[in-house]
C-alpha positions as CSV (number, residue, x, y, z in Angstrom):
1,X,-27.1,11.7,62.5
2,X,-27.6,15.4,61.7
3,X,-24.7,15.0,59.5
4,X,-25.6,12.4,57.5
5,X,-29.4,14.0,56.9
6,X,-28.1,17.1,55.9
7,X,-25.8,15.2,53.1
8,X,-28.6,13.2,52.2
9,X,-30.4,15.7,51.5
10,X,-28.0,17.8,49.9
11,X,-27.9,14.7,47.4
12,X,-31.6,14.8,47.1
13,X,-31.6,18.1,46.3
14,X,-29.5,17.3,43.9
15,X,-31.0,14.6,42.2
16,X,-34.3,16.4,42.0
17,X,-32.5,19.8,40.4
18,X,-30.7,17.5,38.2
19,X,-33.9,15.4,36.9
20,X,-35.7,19.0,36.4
21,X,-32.4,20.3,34.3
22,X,-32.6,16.7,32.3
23,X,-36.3,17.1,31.8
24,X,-35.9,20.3,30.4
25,X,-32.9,19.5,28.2
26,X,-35.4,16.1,27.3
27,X,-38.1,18.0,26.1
28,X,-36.1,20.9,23.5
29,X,-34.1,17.5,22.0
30,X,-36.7,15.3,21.6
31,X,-40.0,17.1,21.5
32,X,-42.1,14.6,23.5
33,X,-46.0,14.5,23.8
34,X,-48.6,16.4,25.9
35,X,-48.7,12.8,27.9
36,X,-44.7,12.7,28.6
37,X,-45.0,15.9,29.8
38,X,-47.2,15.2,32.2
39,X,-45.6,12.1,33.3
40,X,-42.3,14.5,34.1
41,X,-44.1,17.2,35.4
42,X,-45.6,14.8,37.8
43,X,-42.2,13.1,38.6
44,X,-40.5,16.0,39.3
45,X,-43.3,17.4,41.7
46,X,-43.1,14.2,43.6
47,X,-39.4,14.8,44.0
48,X,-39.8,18.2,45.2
49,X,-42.6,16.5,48.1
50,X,-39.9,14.1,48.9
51,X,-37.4,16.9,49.4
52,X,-39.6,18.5,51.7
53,X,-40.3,16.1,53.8
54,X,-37.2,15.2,54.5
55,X,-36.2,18.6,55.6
56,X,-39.6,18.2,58.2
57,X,-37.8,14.8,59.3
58,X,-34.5,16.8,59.6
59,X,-35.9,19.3,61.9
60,X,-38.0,16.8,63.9
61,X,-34.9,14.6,64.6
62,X,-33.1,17.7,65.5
63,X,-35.5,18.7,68.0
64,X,-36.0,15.5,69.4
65,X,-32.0,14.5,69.8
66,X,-30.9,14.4,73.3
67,X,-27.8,11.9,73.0
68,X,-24.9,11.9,70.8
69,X,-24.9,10.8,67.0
70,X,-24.8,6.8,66.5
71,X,-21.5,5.9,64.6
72,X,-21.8,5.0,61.2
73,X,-22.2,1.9,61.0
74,X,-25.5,2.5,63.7
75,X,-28.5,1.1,61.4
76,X,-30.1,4.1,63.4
77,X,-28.0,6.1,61.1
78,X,-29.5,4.3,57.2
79,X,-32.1,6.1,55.5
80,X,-36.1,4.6,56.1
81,X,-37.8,2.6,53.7
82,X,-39.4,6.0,52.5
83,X,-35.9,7.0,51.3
84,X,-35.3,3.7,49.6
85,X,-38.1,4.3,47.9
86,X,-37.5,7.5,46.5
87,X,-34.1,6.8,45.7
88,X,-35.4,3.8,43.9
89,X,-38.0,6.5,42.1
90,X,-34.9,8.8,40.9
91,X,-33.1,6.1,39.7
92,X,-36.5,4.7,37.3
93,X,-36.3,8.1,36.3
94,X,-32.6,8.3,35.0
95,X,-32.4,4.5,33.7
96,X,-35.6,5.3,31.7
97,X,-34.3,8.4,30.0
98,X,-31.3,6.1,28.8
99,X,-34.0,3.5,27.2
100,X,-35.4,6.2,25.4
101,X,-32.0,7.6,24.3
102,X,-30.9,4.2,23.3
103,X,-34.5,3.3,21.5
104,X,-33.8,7.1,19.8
105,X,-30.4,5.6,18.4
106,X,-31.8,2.1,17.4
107,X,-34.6,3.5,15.4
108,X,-32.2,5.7,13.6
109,X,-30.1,2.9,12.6
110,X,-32.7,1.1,11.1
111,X,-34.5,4.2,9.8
112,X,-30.8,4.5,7.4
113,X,-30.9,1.0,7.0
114,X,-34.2,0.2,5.8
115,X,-34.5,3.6,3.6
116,X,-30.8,4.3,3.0
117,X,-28.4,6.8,4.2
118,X,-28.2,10.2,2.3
119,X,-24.4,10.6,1.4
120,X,-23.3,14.2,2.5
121,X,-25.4,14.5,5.3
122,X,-23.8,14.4,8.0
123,X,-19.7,15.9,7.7
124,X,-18.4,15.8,10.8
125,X,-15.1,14.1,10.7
126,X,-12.6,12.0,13.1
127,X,-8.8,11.8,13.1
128,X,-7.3,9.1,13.7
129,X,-4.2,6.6,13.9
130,X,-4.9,3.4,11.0
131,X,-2.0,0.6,11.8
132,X,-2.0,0.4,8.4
133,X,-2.3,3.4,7.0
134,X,-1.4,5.6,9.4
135,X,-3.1,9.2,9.9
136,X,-6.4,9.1,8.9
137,X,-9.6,11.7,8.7
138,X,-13.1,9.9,8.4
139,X,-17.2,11.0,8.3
140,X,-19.1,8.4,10.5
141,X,-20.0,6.5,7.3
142,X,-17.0,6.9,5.7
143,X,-18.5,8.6,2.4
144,X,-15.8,11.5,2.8
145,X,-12.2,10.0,4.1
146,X,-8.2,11.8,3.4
147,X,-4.8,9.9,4.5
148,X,-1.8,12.2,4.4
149,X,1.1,10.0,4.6
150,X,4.6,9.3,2.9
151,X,7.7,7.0,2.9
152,X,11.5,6.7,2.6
153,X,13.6,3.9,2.1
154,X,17.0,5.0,2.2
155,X,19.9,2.4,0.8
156,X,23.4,1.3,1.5
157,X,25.2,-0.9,-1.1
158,X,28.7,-2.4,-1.1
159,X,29.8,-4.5,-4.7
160,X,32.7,-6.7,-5.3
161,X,32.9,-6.9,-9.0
162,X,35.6,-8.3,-11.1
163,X,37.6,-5.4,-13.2
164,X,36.7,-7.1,-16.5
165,X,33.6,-6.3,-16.2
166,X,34.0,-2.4,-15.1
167,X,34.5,-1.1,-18.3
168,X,31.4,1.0,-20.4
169,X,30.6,-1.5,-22.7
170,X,30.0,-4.1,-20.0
171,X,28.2,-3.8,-17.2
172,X,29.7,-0.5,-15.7
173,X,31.4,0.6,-13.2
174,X,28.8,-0.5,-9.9
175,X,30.1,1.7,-7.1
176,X,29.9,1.1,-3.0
177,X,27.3,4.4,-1.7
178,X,24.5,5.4,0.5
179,X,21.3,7.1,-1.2
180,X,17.2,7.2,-0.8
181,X,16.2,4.7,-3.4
182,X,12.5,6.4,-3.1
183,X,11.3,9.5,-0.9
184,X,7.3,9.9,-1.7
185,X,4.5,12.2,-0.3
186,X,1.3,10.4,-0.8
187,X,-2.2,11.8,-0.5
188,X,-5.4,9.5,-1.5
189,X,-9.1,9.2,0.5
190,X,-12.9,8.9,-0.5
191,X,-14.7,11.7,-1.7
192,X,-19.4,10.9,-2.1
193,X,-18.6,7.2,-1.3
194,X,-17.2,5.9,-4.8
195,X,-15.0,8.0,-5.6
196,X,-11.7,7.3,-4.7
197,X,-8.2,9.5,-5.6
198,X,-4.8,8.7,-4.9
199,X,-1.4,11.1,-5.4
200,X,2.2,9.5,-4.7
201,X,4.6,12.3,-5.2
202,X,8.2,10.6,-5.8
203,X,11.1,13.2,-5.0
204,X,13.8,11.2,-5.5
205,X,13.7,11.1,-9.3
206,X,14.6,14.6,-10.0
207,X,16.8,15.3,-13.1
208,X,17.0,16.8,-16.7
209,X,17.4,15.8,-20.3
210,X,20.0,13.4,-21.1
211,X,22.2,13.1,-24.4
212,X,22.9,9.5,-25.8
213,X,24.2,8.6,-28.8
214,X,21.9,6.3,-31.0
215,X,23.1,3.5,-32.4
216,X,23.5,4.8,-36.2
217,X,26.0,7.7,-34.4
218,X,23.2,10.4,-34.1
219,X,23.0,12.4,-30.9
220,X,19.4,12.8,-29.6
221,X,18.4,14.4,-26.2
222,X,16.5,11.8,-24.1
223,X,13.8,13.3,-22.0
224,X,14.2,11.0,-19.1
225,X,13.1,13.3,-16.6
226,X,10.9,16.1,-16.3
227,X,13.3,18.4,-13.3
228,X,9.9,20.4,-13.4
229,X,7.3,18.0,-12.4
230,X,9.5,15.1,-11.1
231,X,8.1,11.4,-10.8
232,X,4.3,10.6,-10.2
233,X,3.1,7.2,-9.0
234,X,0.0,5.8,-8.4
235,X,-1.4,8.8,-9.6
236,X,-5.3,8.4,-10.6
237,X,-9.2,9.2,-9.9
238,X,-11.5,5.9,-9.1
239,X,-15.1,5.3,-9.9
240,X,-15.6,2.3,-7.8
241,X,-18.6,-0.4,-6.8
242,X,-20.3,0.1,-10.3
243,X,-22.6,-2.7,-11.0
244,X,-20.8,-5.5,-13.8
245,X,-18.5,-2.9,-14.7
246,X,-16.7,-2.6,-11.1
247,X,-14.0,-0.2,-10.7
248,X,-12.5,2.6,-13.6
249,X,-9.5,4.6,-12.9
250,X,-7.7,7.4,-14.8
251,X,-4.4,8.9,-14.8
252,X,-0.5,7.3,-13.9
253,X,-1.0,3.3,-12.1
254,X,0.3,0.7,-11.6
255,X,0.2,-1.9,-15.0
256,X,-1.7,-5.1,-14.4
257,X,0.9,-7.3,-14.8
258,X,2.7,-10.1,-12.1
259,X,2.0,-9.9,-8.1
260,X,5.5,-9.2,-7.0
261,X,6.4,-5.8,-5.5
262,X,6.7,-2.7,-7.4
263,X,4.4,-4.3,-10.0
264,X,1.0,-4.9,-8.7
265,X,1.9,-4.9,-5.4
266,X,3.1,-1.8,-3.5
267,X,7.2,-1.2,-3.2
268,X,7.1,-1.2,0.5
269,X,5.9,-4.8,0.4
270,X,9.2,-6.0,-1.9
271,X,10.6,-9.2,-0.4
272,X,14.2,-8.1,-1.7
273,X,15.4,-4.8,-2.3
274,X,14.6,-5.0,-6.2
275,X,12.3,-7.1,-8.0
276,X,13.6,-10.2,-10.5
277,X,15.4,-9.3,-13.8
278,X,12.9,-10.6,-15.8
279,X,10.5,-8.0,-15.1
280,X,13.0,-5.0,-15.3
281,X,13.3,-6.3,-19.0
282,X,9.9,-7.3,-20.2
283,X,7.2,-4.9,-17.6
284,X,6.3,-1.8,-17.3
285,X,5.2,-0.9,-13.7
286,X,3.8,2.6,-14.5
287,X,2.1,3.7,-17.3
288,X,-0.6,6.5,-18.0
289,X,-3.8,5.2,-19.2
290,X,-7.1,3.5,-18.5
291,X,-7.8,0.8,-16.0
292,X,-10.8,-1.2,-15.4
293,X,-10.9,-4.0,-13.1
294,X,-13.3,-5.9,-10.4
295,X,-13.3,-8.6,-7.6
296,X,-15.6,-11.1,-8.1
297,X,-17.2,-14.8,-7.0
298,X,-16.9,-13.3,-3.1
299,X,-13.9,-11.8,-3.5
300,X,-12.5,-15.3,-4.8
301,X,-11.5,-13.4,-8.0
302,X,-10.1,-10.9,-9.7
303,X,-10.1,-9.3,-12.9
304,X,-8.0,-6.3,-14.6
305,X,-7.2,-4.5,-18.1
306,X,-5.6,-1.4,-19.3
307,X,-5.3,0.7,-21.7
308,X,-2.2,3.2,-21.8
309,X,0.4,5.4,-23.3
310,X,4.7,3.7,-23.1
311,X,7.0,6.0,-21.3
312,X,9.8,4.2,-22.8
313,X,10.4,1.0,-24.2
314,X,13.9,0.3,-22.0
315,X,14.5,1.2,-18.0
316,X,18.7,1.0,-18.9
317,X,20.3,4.7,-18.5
318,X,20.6,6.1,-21.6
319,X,17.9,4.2,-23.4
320,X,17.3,5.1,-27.2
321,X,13.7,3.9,-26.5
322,X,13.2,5.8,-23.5
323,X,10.8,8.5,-25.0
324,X,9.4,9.6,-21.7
325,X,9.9,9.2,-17.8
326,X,7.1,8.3,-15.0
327,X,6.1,11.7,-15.1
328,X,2.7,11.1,-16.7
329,X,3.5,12.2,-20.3
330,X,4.2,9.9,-22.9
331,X,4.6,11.6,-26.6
332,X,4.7,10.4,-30.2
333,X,2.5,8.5,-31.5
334,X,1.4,4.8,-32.5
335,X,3.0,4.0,-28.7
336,X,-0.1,2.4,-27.4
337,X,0.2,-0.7,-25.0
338,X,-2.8,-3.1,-24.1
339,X,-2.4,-5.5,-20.3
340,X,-4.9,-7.7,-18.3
341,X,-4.8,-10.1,-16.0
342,X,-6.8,-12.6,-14.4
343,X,-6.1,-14.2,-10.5
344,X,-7.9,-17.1,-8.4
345,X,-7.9,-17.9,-5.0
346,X,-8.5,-21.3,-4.8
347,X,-7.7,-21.9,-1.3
348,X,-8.4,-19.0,1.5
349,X,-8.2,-20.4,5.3
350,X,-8.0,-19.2,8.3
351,X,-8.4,-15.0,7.5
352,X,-5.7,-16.0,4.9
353,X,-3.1,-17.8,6.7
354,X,-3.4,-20.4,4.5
355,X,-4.2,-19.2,0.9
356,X,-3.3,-19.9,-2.9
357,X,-3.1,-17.4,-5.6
358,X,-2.9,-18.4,-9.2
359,X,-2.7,-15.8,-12.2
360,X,-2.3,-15.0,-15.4
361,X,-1.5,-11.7,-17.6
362,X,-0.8,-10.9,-21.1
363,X,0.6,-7.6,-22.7
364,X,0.8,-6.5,-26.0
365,X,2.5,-3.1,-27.1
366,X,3.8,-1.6,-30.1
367,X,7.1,-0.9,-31.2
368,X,8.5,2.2,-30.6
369,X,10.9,4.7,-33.0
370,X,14.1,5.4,-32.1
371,X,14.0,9.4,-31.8
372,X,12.1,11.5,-29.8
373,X,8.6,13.0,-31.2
374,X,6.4,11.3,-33.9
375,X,9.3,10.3,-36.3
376,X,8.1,8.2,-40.4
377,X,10.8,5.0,-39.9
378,X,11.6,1.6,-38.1
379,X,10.6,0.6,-34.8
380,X,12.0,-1.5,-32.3
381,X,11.5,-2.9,-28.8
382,X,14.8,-3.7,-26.6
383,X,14.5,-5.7,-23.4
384,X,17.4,-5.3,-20.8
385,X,18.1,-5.9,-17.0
386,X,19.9,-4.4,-14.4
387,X,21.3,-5.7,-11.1
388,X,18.9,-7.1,-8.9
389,X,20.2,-4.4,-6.3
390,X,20.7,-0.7,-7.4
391,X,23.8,1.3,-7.9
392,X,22.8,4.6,-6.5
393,X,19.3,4.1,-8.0
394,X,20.6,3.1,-11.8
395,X,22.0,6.3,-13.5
396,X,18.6,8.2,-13.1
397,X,21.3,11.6,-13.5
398,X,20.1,13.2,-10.1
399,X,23.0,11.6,-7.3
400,X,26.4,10.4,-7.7
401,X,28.0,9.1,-10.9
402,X,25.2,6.1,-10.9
403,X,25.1,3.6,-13.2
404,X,22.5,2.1,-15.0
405,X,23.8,-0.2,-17.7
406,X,22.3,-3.5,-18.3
407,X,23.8,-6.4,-17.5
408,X,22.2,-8.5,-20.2
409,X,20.7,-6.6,-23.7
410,X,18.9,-7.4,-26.7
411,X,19.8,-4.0,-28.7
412,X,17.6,-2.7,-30.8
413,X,15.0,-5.7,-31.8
414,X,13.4,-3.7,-35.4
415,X,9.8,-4.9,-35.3
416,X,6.3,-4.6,-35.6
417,X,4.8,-4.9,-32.0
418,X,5.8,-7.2,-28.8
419,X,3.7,-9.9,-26.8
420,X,4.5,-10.6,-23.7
421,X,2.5,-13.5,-21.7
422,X,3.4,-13.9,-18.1
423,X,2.0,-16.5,-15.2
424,X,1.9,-16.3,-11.4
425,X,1.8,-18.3,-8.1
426,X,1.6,-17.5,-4.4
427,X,0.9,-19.1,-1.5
428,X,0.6,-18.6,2.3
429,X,1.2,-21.7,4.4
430,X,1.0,-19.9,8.1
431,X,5.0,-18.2,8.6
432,X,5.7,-19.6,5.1
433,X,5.3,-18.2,2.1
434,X,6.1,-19.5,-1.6
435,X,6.1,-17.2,-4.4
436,X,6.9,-18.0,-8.1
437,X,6.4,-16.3,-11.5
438,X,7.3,-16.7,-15.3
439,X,7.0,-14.5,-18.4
440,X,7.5,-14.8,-22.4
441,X,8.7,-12.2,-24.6
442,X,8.0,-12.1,-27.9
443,X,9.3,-9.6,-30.9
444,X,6.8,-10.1,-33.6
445,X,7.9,-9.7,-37.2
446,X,11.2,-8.8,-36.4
447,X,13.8,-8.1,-38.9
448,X,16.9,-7.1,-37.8
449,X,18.6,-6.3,-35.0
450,X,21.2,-4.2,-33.4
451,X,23.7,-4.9,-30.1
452,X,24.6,-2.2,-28.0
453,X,27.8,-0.5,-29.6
454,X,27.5,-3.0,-32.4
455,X,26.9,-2.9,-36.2
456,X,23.0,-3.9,-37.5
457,X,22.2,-7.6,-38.4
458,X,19.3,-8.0,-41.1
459,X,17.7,-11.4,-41.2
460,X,14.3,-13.0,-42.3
461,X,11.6,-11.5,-40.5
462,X,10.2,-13.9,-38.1
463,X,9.2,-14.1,-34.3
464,X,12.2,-14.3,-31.4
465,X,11.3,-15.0,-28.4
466,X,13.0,-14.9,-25.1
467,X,11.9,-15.5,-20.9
468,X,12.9,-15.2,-17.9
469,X,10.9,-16.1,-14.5
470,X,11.6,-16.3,-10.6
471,X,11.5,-18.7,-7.7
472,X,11.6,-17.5,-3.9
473,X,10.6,-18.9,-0.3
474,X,10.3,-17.0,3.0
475,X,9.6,-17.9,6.4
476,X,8.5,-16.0,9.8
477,X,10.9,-16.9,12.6
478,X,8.6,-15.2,14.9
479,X,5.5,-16.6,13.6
480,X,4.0,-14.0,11.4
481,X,2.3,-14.2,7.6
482,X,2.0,-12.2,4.7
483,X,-1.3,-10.6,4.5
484,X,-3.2,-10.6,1.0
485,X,-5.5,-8.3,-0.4
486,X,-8.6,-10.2,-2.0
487,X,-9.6,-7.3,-4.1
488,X,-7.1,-6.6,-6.5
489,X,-4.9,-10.3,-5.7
490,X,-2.0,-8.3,-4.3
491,X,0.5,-8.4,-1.3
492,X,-1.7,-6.0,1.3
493,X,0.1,-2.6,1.4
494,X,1.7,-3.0,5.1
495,X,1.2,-6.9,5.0
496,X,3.4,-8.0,7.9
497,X,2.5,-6.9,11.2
498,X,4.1,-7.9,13.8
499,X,2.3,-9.7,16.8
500,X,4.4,-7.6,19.0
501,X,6.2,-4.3,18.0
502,X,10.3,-3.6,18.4
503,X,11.1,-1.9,21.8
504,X,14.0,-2.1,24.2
505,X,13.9,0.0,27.3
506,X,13.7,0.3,31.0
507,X,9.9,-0.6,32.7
508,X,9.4,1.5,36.0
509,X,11.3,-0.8,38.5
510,X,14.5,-0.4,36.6
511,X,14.4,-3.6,34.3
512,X,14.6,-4.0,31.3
513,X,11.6,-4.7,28.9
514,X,12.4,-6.1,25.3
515,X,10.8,-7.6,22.4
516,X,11.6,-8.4,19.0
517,X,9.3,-7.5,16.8
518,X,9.2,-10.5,13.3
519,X,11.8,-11.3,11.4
520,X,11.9,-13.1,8.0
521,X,14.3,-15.1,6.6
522,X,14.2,-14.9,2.4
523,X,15.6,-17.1,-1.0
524,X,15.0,-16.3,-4.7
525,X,16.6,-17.5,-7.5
526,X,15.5,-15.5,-10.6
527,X,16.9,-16.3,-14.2
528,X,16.2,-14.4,-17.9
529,X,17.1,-16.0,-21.0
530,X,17.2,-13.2,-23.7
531,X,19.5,-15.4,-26.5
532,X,17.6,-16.3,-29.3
533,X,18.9,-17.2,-32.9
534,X,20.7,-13.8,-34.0
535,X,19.7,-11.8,-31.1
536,X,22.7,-13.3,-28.2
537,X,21.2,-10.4,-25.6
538,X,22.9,-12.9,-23.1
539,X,21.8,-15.1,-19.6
540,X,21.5,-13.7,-16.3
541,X,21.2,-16.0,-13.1
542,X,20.5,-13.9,-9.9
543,X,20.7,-15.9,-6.5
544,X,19.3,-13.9,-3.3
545,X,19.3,-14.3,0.4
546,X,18.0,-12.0,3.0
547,X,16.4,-11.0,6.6
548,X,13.8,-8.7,7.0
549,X,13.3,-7.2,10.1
550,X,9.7,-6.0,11.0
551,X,10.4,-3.6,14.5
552,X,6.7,-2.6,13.8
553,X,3.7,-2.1,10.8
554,X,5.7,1.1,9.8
555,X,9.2,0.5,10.3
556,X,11.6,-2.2,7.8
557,X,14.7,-3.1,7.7
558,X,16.1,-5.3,4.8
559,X,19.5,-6.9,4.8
560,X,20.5,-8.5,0.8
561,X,22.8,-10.5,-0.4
562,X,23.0,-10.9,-4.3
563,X,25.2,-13.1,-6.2
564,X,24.6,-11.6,-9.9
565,X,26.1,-14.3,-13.5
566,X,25.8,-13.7,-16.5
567,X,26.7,-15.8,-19.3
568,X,26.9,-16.9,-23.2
569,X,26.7,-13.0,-23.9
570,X,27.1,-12.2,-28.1
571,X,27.7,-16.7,-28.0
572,X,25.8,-17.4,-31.1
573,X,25.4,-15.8,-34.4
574,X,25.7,-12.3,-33.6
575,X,29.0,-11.0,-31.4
576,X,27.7,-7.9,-29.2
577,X,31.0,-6.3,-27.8
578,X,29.7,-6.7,-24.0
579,X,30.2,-9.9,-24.5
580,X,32.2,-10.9,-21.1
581,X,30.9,-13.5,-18.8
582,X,31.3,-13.2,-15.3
583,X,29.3,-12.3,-12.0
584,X,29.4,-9.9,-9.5
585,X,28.8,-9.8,-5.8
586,X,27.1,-6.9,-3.4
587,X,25.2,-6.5,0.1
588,X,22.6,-3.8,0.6
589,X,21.1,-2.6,3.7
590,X,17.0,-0.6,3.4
591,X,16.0,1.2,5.9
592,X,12.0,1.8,5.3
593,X,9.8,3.7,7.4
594,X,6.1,4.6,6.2
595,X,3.0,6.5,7.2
């Protein structure tokens, strides 16, 4: 019994130290009245009664004891109904300095949301892991926010292609290799609540000048790559949430044009390892310039247009049009290019496992000249394709031999301006997704034209138009969807995660413990058309299968096959010397991990 009263009152004593120390501390934080005061004061003076007089009770029962102490389970042993009761008091105490804390905290809630909260104010920032971002640094109210992050995708091709079409003036010699199709540093946040900034910082486009003779014999040095400054994407400042107006950004982005990856969409969301032929002849993905753009009717809407300076008017290595690289220069002048583009969402279920996207885009751009600078003479636009799978990453000069040649070509269309109207269509039907696009190309005005390594054919000036467009289907084994991003009618960056993430290993009683992670099984069919009248740029059907493997939101691998035709090259009027049907087989492997 003397036991148990001396650690009851050690507790006591305790509790009552411990109220006066949380009094105290009270009263500096939250400056309470004359009348709180009081009300302590008198609480902890009880307290310090009910401490003594358990020590008189302490020494009483010591006195008084002539037999052993009761077990503990002897009710002898429980504390009176005066203990209860000031037990009961402490605890009052300590539950009614949480109200008031809590009360504290709900009136400054809706202090901030009845009169607004004063962006700056309060600085203090928290790190932590985003599942789909990945490190992240955030104020409380997320007015001030920085991601540091990156990714790599590193690729490993093997081709079968027939001999006749090796040589330069076909398609090239495509060689079997291992490289990093794209290595980026990325930096982007908030900074005062609208403002948003973004830097991706692409290192594997590193390379110098290149020298390509035109197609009148001259030599001109191509400035393809700046070695100095290297490739910039998604480069730009935001002003966002204005009222009507919606978002502005400036700098190097993305053009508005088609929802596939590496156009709109983010690269690390590409079904297949490249996007379709059609546009790698008639797109632009980056540009520098001026974008405005908003998401209306709740988000069942979007709208874009830009403003913006041509790099180049072909992607093929050794382009005569290719004036400038994705470094965020474009020079000369009278190279100005107009886009927008328009999506609805006619159907959004379920948090968008079952949704429809429909759009529509337009792009108008000038001709370009056929030197570098601001040179007084024709102009010309050229639309060309690669592969729908890379050879190192198409004869960009900084690994391996490469090679970028074009599997199907225009030439040199001489021209006033092109127009290029393009349509769009996907849809999420739980694990199944359908995807489709479509695009026209037309050279205005044109007046001649010239095949690559062939002599110039003048004609009546008139409009040629050409197209090209894509089909594809995927479907979740495991269950998964894509995920969609309602603001700006895109593929969500990181839009498969995986109900469960990759592992393999031992658990703790020496079994083993697996899971999957989501894999996706993939089609497309993609075709471009660019024969019309004198102009025989030649056809080009591209037929893909593939699995994606999800181990987790950061990690992808992709496995490709492409079977890669081309057909009725230089068949009409004009005879271009690549003129060699014939298709080509390969299998890549991407490895992608981001953060």
């Amino acid at each position: 019994m003397i036991r148990h009263a001396r650690e009851m009152l050690r507790r006591w004593a305790l509790a009552g130290s411990a109220a006066t120390l949380l009094a105290t501390g009270t009263l500096r934080a939250d400056e309470p009245s004359d009348a709180e005061v009081n009300d302590i004061k008198a609480r902890v003076e009880a307290l310090e009664k009910a401490n003594t007089t358990l020590l008189e009770r302490l020494k009483a029962q010591q006195e008084s004891r002539t037999i052993t102490t009761p077990d503990e389970g002897d009710p002898a042993a429980l504390p009176s109904a005066a203990d209860d009761s000031i037990k009961k008091g402490v605890d009052d105490y300590f539950k009614s300095l949480d109200a008031k804390k809590k009360q504290a905290d709900e009136q400054k809630k809706l202090e901030e949301k009845c009169n607004g909260y004063e962006i700056g104010t309060d600085t203090n920032l928290r790190a932590f892991w985003n599942p789909d971002f990945g490190f992240t640094v955030e104020t409380a109210h997320k007015d001030f926010s920085f991601h540091i992050g990156g990714w790599v995708q590193m690729d490993s091709v093997w081709w079968n292609q027939p001999a006749k079409l090796k040589p330069a003036t076909q398609e090239g010699t495509l060689e079997d290799g291992v490289f990093f199709r794209r290595v980026a540093l990325q930096l982007n946040g908030v900074a005062w609540d609208n403002i948003d900034y973004n830097l991706n910082y692409a290192f594997d486009s590193f390379g110098g000048p290149t020298t390509v003779t035109t197609a009148g014999g001259a030599v001109t040095s191509v400035v393809n790559r700046n070695p100095a400054i290297g490739e910039l994407q998604d480069c730009w400042i935001q002003i966002r949430d204005m009222p009507w107006i919606g978002s502005v950004r400036i700098g190097q982005m993305r053009v508005p044009q088609g929802i596939e990856g590496d156009l709109v969409s983010n690269p690390r969301d590409m079904t297949f390892l490249e996007r379709a032929s059609f546009t790698d002849a008639f797109y632009n993905n980056f540009a520098p310039g001026l974008w405005v753009g908003n998401h209306v009717l709740n988000d069942r809407a979007t709208w874009a247009a830009m403003a913006y300076r041509q790099a180049g008017g072909t992607i093929k290595s050794g382009g005569v049009l290719q004036l400038g690289a994705a470094d965020g220069a474009a020079i000369g002048d009278d190279n100005w290019a107009y886009s927008a583009r328009l999506t609805a969402l006619p159907v959004y279920e379920n948090e968008g496992r079952c949704l429809v996207h429909l759009g529509a885009n337009v792009t108008y751009k000038s001709a370009l000249a056929n030197t570098v600078g601001a040179p007084v003479g024709p102009r010309f636009v050229d639309f060309a394709a690669r592969p729908e799978m890379r050879d190192t990453i198409g004869g960009y000069q900084n690994v391996g031999p490469g090679d970028g040649n074009a599997c199907v070509d225009t030439g040199l269309i001489q021209c006033n301006n092109a127009t290029i109207p393009g349509f769009e269509f996907f849809s999420v039907l739980g694990p199944l997704t359908l995807q489709s696009e479509a695009s026209l190309a037309y050279a205005n005005d044109a007046t001649a034209v010239t095949p690559p390594g062939g002599a110039t054919l003048a004609f009546p000036a008139h409009t040629l138009g050409f197209w090209g467009g894509y089909v594809q289907v995927a479907y979740f084994l495991t269950g998964e969807n894509r995920q969609y991003d309602r603001r700006f009618g895109a593929l969500k960056v990181s839009g498969v995660r995986p109900y469960s993430p990759f592992f393999f290993k031992f658990d703790r009683s020496g079994g083993i413990c697996q899971n999957l992670g989501a894999l996706e099984l993939a089609a497309r069919y993609s075709y471009l058309n660019l024969n019309d009248g004198p102009v025989q740029g030649g056809v080009l059907g591209s037929t893909s299968i593939g699995l994606n493997w999800y181990l987790n939101p950061n990690l992808k691998i992709q496995f490709e096959y492409l079977n890669t035709n081309r057909w009725d090259i230089g068949a009409g009027t004009l005879a271009a010397p690549g003129n060699i049907s014939g298709a080509t087989n390969s299998f890549g492997i991407r490895t992608q991990l981001f953060f």
